[in-house]
N, C-alpha and C positions, 0 to 999 in steps of 0.2 A: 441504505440498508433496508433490506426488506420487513416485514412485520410479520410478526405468526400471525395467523386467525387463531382465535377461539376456538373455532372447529377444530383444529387437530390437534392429534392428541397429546397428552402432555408427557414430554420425555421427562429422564430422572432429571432432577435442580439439585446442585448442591445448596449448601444453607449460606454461605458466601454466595452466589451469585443470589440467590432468593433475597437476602437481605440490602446487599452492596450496588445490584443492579440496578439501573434505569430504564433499560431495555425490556424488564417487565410489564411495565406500564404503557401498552398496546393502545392503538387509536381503538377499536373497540372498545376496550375498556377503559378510557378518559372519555368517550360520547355516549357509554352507557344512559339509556333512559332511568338513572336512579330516582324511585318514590319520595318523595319531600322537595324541600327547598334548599335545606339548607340554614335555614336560619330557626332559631330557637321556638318560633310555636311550630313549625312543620318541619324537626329536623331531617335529612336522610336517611330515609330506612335500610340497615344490615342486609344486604343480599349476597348470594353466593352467586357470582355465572361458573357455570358448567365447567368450562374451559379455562376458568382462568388459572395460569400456572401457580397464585399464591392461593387458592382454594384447598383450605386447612381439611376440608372433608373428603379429599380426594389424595390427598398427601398416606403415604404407605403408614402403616403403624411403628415399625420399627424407627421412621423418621421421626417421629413426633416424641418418640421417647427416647430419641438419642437426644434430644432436648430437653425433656422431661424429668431425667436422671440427675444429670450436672446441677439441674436447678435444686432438686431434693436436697441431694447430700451437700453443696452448699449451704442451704437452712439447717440443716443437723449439723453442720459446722458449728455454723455462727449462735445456735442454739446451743450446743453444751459449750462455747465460750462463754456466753452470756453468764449460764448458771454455775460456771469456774468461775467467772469474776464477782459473780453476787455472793459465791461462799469463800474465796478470801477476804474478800470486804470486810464480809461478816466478821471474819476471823482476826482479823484486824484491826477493826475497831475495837472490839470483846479485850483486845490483847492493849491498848494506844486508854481504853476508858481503865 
């Protein structure tokens, strides 16, 4: 199977193949010269390459907030349950004392 270079440029990814794949992980980018060691006094420093397909800074705006969305309203789920279950509680105990 061939390998992409880094140099060319990055077609659209779905967010299944971005996450699921293997194939993203390019001999370029497993022999990257990355800054540090690796080990806790000189960890490896966060770098972006240019090219790389999972490169969050290069990714379209509309992708990042179709991922962005789901996660919100998720939290405003799980947050007005939380504060439904803390005022039955409430109300329940008030009612059981």
């Amino acid at each position: 199977m061939p390998t992409k270079s880094m140099n060319e440029p990055n077609p659209g990814i779905s967010l299944q193949h971005l996450v699921f794949s293997q194939a993203m992980f390019t001999d370029e980018l497993l022999h990257y010269p990355w800054d540090g060691d690796g080990i806790a006094k000189t960890p490896y420093m966060v770098e972006w390459i240019n090219q790389d397909p999972q490169n969050l800074r290069q990714m379209p705006d509309r992708f990042k907030w179709s991922i962005k969305r789901p996660n919100q309203l998720f939290v405003a789920v799980l947050k007005s349950e939380n504060k439904t279950h803390r005022l039955v509680n409430a109300e329940l105990s008030d009612r059981l004392n």
